[in-house]
N, C-alpha and C positions, 0 to 999 in steps of 0.2 A: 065422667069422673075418671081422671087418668092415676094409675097408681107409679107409685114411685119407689123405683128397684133402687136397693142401695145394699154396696158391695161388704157380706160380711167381714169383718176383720181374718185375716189369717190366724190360726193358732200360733202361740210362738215356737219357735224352735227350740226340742228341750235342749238341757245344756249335757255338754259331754261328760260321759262316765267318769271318776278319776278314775284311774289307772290301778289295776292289779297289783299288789308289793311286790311279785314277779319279775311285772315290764319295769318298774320303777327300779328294783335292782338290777338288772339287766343294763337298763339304760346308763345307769352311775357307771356300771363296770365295764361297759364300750366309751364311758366318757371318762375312764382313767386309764392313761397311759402305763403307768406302770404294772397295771394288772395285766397287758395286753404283751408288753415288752416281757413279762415274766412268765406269763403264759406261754409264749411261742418261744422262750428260750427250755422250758422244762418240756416243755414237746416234743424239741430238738433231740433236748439230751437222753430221752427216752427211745426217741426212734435213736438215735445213737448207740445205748448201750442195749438195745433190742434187736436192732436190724446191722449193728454193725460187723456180729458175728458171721453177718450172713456172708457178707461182702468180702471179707480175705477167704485166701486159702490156708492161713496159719491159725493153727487150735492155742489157745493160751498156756498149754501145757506140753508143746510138740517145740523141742528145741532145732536151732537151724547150726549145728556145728561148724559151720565153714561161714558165719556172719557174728562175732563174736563181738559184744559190744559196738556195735554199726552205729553210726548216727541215721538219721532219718534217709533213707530211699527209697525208689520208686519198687524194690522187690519190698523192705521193710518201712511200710507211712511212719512208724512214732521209732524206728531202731531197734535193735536187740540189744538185753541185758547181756548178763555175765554167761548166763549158759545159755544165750543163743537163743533165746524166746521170744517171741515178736513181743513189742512191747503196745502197738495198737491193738492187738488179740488179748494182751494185759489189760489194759485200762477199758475197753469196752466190758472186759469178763466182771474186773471189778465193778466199774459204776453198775452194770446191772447188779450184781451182788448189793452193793449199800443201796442202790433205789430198794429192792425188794425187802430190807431187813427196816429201811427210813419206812418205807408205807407201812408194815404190818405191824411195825411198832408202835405208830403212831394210829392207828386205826382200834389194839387191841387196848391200850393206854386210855383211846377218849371214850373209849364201850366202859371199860372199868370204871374211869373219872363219872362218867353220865349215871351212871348206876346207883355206886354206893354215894355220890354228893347228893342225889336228886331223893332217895331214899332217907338218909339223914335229915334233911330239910325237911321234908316233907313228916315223917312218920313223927321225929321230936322225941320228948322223954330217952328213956335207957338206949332206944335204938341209933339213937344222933350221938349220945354220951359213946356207945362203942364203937362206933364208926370212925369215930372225930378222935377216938383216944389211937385207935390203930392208923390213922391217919398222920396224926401227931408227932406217933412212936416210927412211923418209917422216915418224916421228913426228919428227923434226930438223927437214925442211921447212914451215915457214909456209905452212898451210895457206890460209888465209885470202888470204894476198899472193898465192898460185901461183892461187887461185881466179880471184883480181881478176883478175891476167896475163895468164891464159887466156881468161876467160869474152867477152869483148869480140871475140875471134874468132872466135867460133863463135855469131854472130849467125842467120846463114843458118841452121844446124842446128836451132834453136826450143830449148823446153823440155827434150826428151829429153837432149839432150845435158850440159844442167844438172845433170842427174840423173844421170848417168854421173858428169859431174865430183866432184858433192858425195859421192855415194858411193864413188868413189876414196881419196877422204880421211877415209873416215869409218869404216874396221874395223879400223885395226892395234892400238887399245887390244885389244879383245874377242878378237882374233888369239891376244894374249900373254895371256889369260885361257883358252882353249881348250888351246894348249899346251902349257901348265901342267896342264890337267888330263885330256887325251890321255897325257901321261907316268906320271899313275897309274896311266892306267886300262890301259895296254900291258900292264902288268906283273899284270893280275888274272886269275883264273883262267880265266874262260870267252874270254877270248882270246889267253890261249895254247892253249886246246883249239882256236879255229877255228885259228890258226897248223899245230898238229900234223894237221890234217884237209887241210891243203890250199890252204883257202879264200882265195882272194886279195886284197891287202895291202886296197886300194879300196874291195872289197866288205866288209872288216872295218871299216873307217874308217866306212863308210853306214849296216851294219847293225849293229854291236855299239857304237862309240865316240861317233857322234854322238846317237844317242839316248838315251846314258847323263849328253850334258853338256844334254838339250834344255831341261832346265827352265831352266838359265842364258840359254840361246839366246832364248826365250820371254821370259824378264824384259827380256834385254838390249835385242830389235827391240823392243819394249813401249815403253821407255823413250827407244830411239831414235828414233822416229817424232815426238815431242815434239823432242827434239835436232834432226832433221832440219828440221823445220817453223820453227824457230826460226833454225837459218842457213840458211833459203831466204827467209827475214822479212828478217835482217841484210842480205843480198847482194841484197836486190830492194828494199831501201830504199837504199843506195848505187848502184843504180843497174846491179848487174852478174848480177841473177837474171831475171825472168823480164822479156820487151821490150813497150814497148808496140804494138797494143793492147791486146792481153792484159795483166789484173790479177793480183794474186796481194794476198796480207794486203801483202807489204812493201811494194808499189806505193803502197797505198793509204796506209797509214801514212806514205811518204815525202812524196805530195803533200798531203796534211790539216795535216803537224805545223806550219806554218807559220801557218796558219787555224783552229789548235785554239780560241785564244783566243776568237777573233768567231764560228767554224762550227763547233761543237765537232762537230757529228753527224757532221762529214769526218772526223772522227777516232777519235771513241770506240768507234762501233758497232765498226770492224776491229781496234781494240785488246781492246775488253771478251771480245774473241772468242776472241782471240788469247790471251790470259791464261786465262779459260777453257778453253780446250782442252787445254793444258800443263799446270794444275792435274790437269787429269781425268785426263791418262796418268799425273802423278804419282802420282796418288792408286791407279789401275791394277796400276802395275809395281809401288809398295809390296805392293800386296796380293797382287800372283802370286807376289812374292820369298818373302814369310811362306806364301802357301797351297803350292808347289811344294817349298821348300826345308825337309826337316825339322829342321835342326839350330835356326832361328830359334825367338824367344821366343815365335811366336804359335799354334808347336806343339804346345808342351807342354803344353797343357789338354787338346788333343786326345788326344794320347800318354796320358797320365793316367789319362781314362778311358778308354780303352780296356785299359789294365793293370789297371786294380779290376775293369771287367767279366770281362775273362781270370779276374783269382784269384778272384771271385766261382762263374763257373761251373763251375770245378773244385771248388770247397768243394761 
């Protein structure tokens, strides 16, 4: 009796992982151009107003008496102003000035915003009632005029203080976007599990609610740092942001605009900058909006194929 060997089937091959939300953002935002082109242009302009200082031998505050108003040369890259000041040692001095006043504004604004919206949402009754009325009560007040009011006092203090100010004024929109969606997310199941566990209110807020709004958070400062930059421009070209001798973009934009005509270079270089760097976070927070957020239209290709691949590997 011969027996008869017969070849077991193979296991199948299991089917691949999907993909971490991670890779899948990741991937979106190598597969958007604009995040890419605004990325490497804000790079730019950072190693610019960082490393550009390094590069002349002219301080933004050391005039050249014998180059008075110069156009652009090979001893002056951007020309000299009226009293002989380099003006590429100007505009570097400034953009790093508005970079650093744009991030900490925008950084100390979305802390505030994440805090008291995510709090209000979340806690409800009298605590949401005072939050949302002080909320309420600053988007009323004119920001701008309470800016001007203030800002002229607080000379002595320098910069930092600027940036307290500007950021004061600057999260209650994002506040009432938070809270809004702190109120959904109270009610979802895995926090009412930390609720039933014990876990305390604070620590729910840190660890389960604000990471569930961050990708918002993320667009939001994104977008804000350009916002910020821009009313530290406004308020230091009227004369109520940063002191001299210290520059910033609006400084310089204030003293050029008069001399655009006959010096343009007093003016263009800190505007062309200026305009450029706002384009780039534009172009930025579009693209974190669509790569983080899946309900946008520049998901659904993604989405897509990833559902053919699914029904593919099951067939």
């Amino acid at each position: 009796m011969t027996a008869v060997l017969t070849e077991a089937p193979l296991p199948a091959a299991p089917a691949p992982a999907p993909a971490g939300r991670l890779k899948i953002v990741l991937r979106r935002l190598l597969a958007a151009k604009g995040v890419l082109v605004g990325s490497v242009i804000v790079l730019l302009l950072f190693l610019l107003a960082f490393g550009g200082p390094l590069v002349t031998k002219w301080d933004y505050a050391t005039p050249d008496y014998l180059a008075l108003r110069r156009p652009p040369s090979a001893e002056h890259w951007f020309g000299t102003n009226g009293l002989g000041q380099d003006v590429f040692a100007q505009t570097v001095r400034g953009l790093q000035k508005s970079l650093i006043i744009g991030l900490l504004v925008a950084v100390f604004s979305t802390v505030v915003a994440s805090l008291v919206g995510a709090c209000a949402g979340y806690f409800g009754g009298w605590a949401d009632r005072v939050l949302t009325f002080l909320v309420d009560l600053l988007l009323v007040f004119p920001s701008f005029l309470i800016i001007t009011i203030i800002s002229p006092k607080l000379k002595g203090a320098g910069w930092v203080a600027f940036v307290f100010l500007l950021a004061a004024f600057n999260w209650m929109i994002t506040a009432r976007v938070i809270r809004s969606m702190t109120r959904s997310l109270r009610e979802r199941e895995f926090v009412r599990a930390a609720q039933f566990m014990g876990v305390h209110s604070l620590r729910i807020i840190v660890r389960h609610i604000l990471p569930n709004v961050a990708s918002f958070l993320i667009t939001d400062a994104t977008v804000a740092v350009g916002g910020a930059v821009m009313s530290e421009t406004a308020l230091s070209y009227f004369g109520f942001g940063v002191r001299s001798p210290d520059v910033s973009l609006g400084t310089l934009l204030a003293a050029g605009t008069d001399q655009a005509p006959v010096f343009p270079w007093l003016f263009y270089f800190a505007a062309g900058l200026l305009v450029l760097f706002v384009l780039a976070i534009n172009l930025i927070g579009d693209g974190l909006r669509d790569a983080l957020d899946p309900t946008t239209e520049a998901a659904r290709p993604a989405r897509t194929a990833r559902t053919a691949r699914t029904i593919r590997s099951k067939k």
